[in-house]
Every structure is written in structure tokens, then in C-alpha cells.
C-alpha positions in Angstrom: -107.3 74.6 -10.5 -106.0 71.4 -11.2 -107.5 69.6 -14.8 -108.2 66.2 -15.4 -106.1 65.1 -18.2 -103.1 63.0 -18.5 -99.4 65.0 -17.8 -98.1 66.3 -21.0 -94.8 67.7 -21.7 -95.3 71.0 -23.4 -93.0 73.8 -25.1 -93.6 77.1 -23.4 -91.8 80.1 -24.0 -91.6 83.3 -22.5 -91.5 86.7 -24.7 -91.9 90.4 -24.1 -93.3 89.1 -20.4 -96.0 87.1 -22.9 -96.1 83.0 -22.2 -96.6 80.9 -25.3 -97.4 77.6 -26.1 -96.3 75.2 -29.0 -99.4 73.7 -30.6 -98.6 70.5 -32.6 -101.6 70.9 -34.8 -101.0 74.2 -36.3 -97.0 73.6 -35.3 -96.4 77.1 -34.2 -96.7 79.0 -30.9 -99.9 80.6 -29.7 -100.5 82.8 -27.2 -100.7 80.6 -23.5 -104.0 82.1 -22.0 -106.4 79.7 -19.7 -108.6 78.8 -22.6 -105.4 77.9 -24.6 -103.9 75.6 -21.7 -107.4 73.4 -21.8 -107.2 73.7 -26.0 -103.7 72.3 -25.5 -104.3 69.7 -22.9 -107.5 68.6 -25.1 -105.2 67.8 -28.5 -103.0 66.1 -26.6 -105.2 63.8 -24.6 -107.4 63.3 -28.0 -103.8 62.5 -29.4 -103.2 60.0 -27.0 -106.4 58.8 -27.2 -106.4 57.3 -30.9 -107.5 60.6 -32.8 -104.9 61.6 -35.1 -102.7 64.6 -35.2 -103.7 64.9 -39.5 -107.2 65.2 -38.8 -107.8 68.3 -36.5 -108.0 71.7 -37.4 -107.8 74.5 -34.7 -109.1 77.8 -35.0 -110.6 78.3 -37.9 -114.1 79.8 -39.5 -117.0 77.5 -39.4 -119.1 77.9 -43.0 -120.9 80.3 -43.8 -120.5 82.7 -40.4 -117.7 84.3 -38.4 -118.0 81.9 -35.6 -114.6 80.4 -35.4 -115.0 76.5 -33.8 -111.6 75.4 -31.3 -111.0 72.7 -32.9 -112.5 70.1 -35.4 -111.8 66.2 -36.2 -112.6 65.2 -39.4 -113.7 61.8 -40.6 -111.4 59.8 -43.2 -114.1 61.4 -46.1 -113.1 64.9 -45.0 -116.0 65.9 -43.2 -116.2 67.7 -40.0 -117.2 64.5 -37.4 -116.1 66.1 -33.7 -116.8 70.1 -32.9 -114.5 70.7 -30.2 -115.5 73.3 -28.1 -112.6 74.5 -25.0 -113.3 76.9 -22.3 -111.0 78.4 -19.4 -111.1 76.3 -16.6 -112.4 79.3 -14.6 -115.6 79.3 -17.1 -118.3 76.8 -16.1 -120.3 74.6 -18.7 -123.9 75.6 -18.8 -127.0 76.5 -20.6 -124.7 79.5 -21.9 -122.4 77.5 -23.4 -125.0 75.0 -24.5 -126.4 77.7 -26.9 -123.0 78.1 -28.2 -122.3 75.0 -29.0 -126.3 74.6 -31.0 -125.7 77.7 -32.7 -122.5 75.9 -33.9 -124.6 72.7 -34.9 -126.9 74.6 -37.4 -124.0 75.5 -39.7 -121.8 72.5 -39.3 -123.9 68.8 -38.8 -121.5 66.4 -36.6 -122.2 63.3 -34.9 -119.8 64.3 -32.1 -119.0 67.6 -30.0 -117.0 67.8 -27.2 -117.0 70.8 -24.7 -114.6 70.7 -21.9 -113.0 73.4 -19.3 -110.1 70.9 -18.7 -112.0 70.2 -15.3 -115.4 68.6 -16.7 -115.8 67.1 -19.9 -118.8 66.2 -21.5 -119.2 64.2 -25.3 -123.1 64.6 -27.4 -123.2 62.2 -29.7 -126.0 62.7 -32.2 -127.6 60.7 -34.1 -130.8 59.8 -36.1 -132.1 63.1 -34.4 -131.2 61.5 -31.3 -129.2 63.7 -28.5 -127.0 61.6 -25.8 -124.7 63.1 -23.6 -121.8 61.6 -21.6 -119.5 63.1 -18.6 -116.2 61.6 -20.1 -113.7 62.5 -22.2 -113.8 60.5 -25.6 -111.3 57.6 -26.3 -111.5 57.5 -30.2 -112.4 53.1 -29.7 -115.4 54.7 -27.7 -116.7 56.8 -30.2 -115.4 55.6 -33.7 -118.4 52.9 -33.8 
């Protein structure tokens, strides 16, 4: 399945018949399964797109609970502003996923989340207890208003 980012040179590495993938964020190599290609693809393309590198975290424990978030952006204060959720491309964004992602929002409040499967992207912004969602993936001149 093809995904709809920009091309991106990555470092991939082969071990014990095992793939692995340098991640720039947590510079080391992961584990390359389908959910970790999008997750790779994503940092890149939010890279590209104006975020910086400093300011995401991947993999780690939201507050208070052993949900662990794919990635977060956080806002010049230090405060969590993007939840970043990835799925395999194989894995389809719906109600399911939804659920995920509000059960997320009740530990960690962010004006931004963006869940993609590298094939469909879709941004919430939130604000004022107003919910909008867009089909695109965010370009940080889009969102940083």
C-alpha cells in the first residue's frame, strides 16, 4: 500500500532476520514494523513541515495511566500541544480509533491531535470546547495560529 507522504531517505538495518529503522527523535533504531513505517514517515513529513525535531517526544507514558501516546509536540511553554496518534497502514481509522484517541484527551488536554495510517490523515483541532476536523496532514503555518 502505497502512503501519502513525501519520499524520505531512511536508515534501515537488517539484524538477526529483524528490519530496523533509525528514528531521529529518539536517535536510535527501533524495531521497523507497519505501524513504525507510518510513525517514521509522520516525523519526517512533520519535520519537513516546520515542526521541530526538539519538540517531539515518541513513545512514551501519557500522565497518570499506562497508555503510552506515538508521539507528542510540545508548545515553546513545554506543554503537550499535538497528540500524535499512528496506525499500520493495514488498520483503518474509525469510531475504534476515535475512542482511542478521547480516552487519550481526558488525561492530556491538546489543541491538536493527529491520527494517520500513512494512507489518510486526519487533524482535530480543539478549541473553546469546539471539535473541527480536517482530512490533511498539518503544515505547522496551518496550525500554529
Amino acid at each position: 500500500m502505497q502512503l501519502k507522504f513525501d519520499n524520505f531517505n531512511f536508515q534501515v538495518k537488517s539484524e538477526n532476520n529483524k528490519n530496523f529503522i533509525f528514528d531521529v527523535v529518539r536517535k536510535k533504531f527501533v524495531r521497523l514494523t507497519p505501524e513504525e513505517w507510518v510513525r517514521q514517515h509522520t516525523i519526517h513529513q512533520l519535520i519537513k513541515n516546520g515542526f521541530s525535531a526538539n519538540r517531539l517526544s515518541v513513545e512514551r507514558t501519557l500522565p497518570l495511566s499506562k497508555k503510552r501516546y506515538d508521539a507528542v509536540y510540545y508548545n515553546d511553554d513545554g506543554r503537550p500541544w499535538m497528540l500524535i496518534e499512528c496506525k499500520a497502514p493495514s488498520i483503518k481509522i474509525n469510531e475504534q480509533t476515535l475512542n482511542q484517541i478521547a480516552s487519550y484527551l481526558q488525561l492530556e488536554d491538546v489543541p491538536f491531535v493527529l491520527i494517520t495510517n500513512g494512507v489518510d490523515h486526519y487533524t482535530i483541532k480543539r478549541e473553546n470546547k469546539i471539535v473541527e476536523v480536517f482530512q490533511y496532514f498539518p503544515n505547522f503555518s496551518n496550525v500554529s495560529d
